[in-house]
N, C-alpha and C positions, 0 to 999 in steps of 0.2 A: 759669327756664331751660326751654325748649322739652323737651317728652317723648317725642314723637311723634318715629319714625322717620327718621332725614334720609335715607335711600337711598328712592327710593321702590318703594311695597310692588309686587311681581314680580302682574300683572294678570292676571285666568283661573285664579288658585291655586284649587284646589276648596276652598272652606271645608267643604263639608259631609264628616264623617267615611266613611270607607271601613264599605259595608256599613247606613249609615242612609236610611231612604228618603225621596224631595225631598218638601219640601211639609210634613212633619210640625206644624211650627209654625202652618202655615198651615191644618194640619186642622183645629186648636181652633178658628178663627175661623170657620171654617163649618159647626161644628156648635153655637157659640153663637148664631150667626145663623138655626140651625135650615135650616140647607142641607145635603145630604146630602154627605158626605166625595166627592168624588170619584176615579178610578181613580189620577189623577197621586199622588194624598196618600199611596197607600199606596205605592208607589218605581216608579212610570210616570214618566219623562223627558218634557214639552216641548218640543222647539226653537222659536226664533223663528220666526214665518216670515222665508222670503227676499224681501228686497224693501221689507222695514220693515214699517210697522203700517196694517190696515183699519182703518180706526173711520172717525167723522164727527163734524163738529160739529152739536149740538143749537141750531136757530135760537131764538132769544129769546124768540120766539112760540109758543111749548109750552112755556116754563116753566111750573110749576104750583106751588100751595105745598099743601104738606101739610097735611093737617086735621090728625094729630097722629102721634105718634111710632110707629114698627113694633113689634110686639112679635114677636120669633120666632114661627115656628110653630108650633101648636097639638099637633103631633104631627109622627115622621116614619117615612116611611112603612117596612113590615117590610125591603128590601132598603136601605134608610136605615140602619136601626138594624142590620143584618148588618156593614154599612161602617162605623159609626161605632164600633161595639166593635170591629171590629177592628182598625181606628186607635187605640182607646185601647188594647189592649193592645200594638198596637207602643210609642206613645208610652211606657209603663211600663219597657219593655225598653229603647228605645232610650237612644244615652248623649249626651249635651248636644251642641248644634251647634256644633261650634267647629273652628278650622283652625291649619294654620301659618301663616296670614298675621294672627292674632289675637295679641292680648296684654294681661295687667293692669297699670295704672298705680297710683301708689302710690295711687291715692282708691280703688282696688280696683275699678274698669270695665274691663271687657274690652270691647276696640276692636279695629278695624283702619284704618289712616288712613296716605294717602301727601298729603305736602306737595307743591304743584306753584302754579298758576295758581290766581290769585282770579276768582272767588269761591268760597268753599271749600261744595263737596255735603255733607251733613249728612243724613243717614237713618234715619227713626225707626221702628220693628220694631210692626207689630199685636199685638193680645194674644195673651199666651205664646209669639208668634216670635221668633227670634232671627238676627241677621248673617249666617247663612249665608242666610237667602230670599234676602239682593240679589246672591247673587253672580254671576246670569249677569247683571243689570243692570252692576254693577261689572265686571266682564270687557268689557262693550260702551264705555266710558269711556275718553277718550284720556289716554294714559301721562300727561302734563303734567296733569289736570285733580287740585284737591286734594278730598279727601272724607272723609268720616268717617262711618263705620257701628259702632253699639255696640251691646252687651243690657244694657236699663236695669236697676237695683240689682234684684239676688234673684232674676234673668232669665242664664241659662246659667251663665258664670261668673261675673259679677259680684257681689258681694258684698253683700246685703242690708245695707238700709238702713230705721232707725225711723221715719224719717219718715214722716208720712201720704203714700200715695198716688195722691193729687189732683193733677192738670194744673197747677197752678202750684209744687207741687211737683217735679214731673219735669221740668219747663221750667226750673227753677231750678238743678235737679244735671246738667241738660245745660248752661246754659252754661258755670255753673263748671268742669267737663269740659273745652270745647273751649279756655277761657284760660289752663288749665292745659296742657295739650297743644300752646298756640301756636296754636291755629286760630284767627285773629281777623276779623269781620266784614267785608265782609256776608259772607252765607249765602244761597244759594241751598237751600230746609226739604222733602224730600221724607218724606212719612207715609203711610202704610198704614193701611185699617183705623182701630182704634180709634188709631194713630199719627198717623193726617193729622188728629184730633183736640185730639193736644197742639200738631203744628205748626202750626193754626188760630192756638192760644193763646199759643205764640210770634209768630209775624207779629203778633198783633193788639196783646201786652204789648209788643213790641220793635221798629215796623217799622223804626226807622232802621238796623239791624242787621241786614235781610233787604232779598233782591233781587228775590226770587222765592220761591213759597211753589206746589208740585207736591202735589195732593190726592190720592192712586192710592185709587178705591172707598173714601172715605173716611166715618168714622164721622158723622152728622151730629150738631150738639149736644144736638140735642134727641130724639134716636133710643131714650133709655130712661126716656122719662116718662113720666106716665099710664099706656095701655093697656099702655105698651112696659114699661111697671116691671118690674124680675129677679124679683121677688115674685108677678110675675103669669104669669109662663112656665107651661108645662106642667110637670105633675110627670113626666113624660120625661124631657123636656131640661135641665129644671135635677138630673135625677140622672147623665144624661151631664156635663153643667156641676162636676158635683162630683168627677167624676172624671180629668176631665181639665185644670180649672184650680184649681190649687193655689197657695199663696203668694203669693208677689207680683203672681202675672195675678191672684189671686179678688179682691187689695186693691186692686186696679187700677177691677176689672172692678165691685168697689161702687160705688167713686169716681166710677165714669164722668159718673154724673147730676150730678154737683157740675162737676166738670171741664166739661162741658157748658154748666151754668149761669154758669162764671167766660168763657166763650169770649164767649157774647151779653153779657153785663156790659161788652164795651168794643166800639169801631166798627171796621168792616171797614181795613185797613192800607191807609192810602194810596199811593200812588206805589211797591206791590208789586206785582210781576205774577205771576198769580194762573192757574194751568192745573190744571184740575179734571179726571182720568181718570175717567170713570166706566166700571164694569161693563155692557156690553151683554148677554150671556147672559143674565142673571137679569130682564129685562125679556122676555125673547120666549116663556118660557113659567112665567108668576104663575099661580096655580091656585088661591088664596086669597087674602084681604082682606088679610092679614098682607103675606105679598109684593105686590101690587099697594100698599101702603099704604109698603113698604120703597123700592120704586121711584121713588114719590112724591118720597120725600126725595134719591133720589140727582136726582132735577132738581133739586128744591128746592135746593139746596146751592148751587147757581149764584145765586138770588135773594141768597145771603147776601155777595155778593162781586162788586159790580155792574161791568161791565166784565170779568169772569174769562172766559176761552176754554176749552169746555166741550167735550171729545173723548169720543164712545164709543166703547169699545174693545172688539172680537171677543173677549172674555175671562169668564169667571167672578169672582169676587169676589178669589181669588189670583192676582191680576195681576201681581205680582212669577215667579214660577214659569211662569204659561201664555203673559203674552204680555211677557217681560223689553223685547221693542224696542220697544215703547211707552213706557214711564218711560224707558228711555236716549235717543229719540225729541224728549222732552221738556227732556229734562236738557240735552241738545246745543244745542237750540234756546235755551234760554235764556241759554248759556255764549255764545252766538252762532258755534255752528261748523255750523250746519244751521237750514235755515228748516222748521218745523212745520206739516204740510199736513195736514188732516182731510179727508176723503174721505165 
């Protein structure tokens, strides 16, 4: 018997708690990336702009493939590290992101999902974020479209789970998730971050079951090997890294290089269509090898998905938060209620 919601869920509800500042989740991920917290992370607002989204497509002819994986930076710099403590000690204070439009199902996930129109949106949360980043993307989303947004096991509310924490793990307790809940394929697979890395590995273990596979700045597979190893970070950042990813993101965030390795283990999903957001900001001003070498790979990521339509987007790395009408932009496009123009 279906679990999910039959009224569907009231659109624009703030999920984020009264008094938490936006972006929180999405601060961990940029300061794993050894990118300085930005002013939004600590509760500076965004809007979209009007008018929809700059970006362009990246023509085919500058693709590049990376010599090898990024590793954070080396160091960051003192008014870096003023932002990033005190991002972590909001994150300390602050209390999980959750809303009234959320809820736990008996597998013990917290979700929020309205039943409407196939193919059903499906969105997977970066490391240590949680439901509430999609909410201005979900607010831009038309009433009839169906979705699903959750915090995977031992991620906000959800209920830790023993399993290992590798990509075909998490892939495995998200479908069981959504056929529980009545959501049945296809799926159109939005991921974030180190999230567009389990949706890689969805599309590729599942395509008969996906429509569309939306990559927002996403983690590439091979982004923590070699040079890029967590082992080999700065003793900085991996003590910021300890202080702000805990549990199920640190089990996550070991994994990652396995999860990695199971994605290239099988072929790019056929007859998926495949729209890659990448981060424009973080290419116009690289100031080290690490970032010019991180860059590298958000082209490369297109090599990996031949035929994928490649948009840069006027944003930072939290493209959920800074530029939410790019992913909605995309999602539309693909539902087929708007045609996706790159500029």
């Amino acid at each position: 018997m279906p679990l999910h919601p039959r009224k569907p869920v009231q659109h624009g509800v703030p999920l984020r708690p009264a008094g938490e500042p936006a972006g929180i989740g999405l601060a961990r991920q940029r300061v794993l990336s050894g990118v300085p917290v930005p002013p939004f992370a600590l509760g500076e607002r965004r809007s979209p702009r009007a008018g929809g989204v700059r970006c362009r497509r990246e023509p085919g002819s500058s693709l590049l493939q990376a010599d090898a994986a990024v590793r954070a930076r080396p160091c960051i710099r003192p008014m870096g590290r003023r932002i990033a403590l005190s991002a972590a000690a909001t994150l300390l204070l602050s209390a999980c992101a959750t809303g009234p439009g959320s809820r736990i199902g008996p597998h013990g996930i917290e979700f929020i999902a309205t039943s409407g129109r196939r193919p059903t949106v499906v969105f997977e949360n970066g490391l240590g974020a949680e439901l509430a980043g999609w909410a201005e993307v979900l607010a831009g989303l038309p009433p009839d479209a169906a979705h699903f947004a959750y915090n995977r096991a031992g991620n906000g509310r959800s209920a830790a789970a023993a399993a290992p924490r590798d990509g075909a793990t998490i892939v495995a307790e998200l479908r069981a998730v959504l056929a529980a809940e009545g959501f049945r394929p296809p799926y159109v697979l939005v991921g974030h971050s180190l999230g567009g890395l389990y949706m890689q590995l969805f599309a590729r273990a599942h395509p008969e079951e996906v429509e569309a596979l939306i990559l927002v700045d996403s983690t590439h597979p091979r982004q923590f090997e070699g040079d890029s190893a967590l082992e080999r970070q700065s003793w900085w950042l991996r003590t910021v890294r300890a202080l702000l990813v805990r549990g199920a993101a640190a089990e996550e965030l070991a994994m990652a290089p396995e999860t990695g390795r199971q994605v290239l283990a099988m072929p790019a999903p056929a007859g998926v269509r495949v729209i890659i957001l990448s981060a424009r900001k973080p290419t116009q001003h690289a100031s080290s090898d690490a970032e010019r070498r991180l860059n590298a790979m958000r082209v490369d990521l297109a090599r990996l998905y031949p035929g994928a339509q490649q948009i840069w987007v006027d944003s930072g790395h939290a493209m959920p938060t800074e530029e939410p009408a790019a992913i909605r932009d995309a999602i539309l496009a693909v539902l087929g209620r708007s045609c996706l123009v790159a500029t």
